[in-house]
N, C-alpha and C positions, 0 to 999 in steps of 0.2 A: 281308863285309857290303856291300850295295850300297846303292846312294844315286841318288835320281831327281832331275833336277834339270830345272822347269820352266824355260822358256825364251819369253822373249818380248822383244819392241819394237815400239816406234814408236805406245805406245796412243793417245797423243794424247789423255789426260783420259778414255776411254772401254773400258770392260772388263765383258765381257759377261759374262752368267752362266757359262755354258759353260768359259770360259774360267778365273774362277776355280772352279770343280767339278773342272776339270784341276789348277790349282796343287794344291787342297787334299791331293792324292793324291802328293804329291812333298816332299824333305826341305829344297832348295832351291830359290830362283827366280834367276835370270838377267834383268835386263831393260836391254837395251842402248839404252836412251836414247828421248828423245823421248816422257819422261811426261805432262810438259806442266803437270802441277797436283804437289803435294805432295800434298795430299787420298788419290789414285791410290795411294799408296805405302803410306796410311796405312792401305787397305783390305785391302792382300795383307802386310802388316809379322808380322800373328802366324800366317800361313801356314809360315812356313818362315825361316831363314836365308836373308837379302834380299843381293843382288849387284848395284851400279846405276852404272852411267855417266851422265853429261850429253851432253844431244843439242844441236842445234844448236835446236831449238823450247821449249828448258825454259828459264824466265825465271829472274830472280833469286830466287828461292828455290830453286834450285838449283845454289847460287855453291858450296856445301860439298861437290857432288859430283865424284868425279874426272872428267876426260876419258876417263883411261884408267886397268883396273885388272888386276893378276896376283898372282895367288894359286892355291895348289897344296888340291886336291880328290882324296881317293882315288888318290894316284898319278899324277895328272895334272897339269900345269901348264898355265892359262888364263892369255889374254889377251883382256882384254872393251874393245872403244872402242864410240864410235855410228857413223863413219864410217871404215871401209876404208882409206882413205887416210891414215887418223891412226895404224897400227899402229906405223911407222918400225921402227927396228934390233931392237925390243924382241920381236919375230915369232919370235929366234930360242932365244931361250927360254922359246917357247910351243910346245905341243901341240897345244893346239886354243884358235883364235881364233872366237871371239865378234863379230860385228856387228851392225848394224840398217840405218836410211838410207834404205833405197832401199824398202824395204816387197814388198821380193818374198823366198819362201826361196830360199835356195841352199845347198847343200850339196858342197862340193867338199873333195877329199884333192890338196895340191899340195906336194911336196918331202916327204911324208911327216907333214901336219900339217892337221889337220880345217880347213876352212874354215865358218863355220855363220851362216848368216844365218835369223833366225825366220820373217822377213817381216813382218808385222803382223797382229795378230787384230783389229784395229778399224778402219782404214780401207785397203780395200784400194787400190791404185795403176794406171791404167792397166787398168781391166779382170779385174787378177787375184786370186787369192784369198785371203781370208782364213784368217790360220795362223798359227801358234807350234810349235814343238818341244817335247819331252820326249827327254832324253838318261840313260839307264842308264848307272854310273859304277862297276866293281866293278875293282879290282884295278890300274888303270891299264888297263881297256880299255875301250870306253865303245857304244854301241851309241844309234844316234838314231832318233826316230820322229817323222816329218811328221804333224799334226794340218791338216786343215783345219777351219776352223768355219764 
């Protein structure tokens, strides 16, 4: 059985239509940080099995979420933070790491371990585009797709 798992950050209180018509099509959502409102969460919450970090922009009502979170999917083990720099020792029992932060995608495989940045689907940064991921999860091997919106 596989399992799609939308992937996004950095919405910053703003979430386009688009954007959810992608989650609704997916079993889980991924959102590394920098929600900005509660409200945001409570719109995509009966989409799917919700996965959420705290960003460096999310206020006190978002004291009860993690920094950082790992948890095992399909064979896989994640590690989700909002900023890169925050992964520390914890990298090495992840598969595939999770970011946000910088609001560009990246997709990198370094040591044998997905790197995955969404970028942002709602404001983009310097010029660049707006976008989110969808990652296919079947067996412990996983397959990603760049969305731009």
């Amino acid at each position: 059985m596989s399992v799609r798992i939308g992937i996004i950050s950095d919405t910053h209180d703003i979430l386009d239509q688009r954007v959810i018509d992608i989650l609704k099509e997916c079993d889980c959502i991924f959102h590394a940080g920098d929600v900005t409102s509660e409200s945001l969460l409570d719109h995509i919450r009966f989409l799917g099995r919700l996965y959420v970090v705290r960003g460096n922009c999310d206020g006190s009502w978002a004291v009860r979420l993690k920094d950082k979170l790992m948890f095992e999917l399909e064979g896989l083990r994640f590690l989700m933070v909002h900023n890169k720099k925050d992964v520390g020792r914890d990298l090495i029992r992840a598969d595939v790491i999770i970011y946000g932060h910088t609001h560009r995608f990246k997709e990198e495989i370094s040591k044998g371990r997905l790197w995955l940045n969404p970028g942002s689907c709602s404001l983009s940064r310097f010029g660049g585009e707006k976008t989110c991921a969808v990652m296919t999860v079947e067996d412990g091997k996983y397959k990603v797709e760049k969305i731009v919106i």
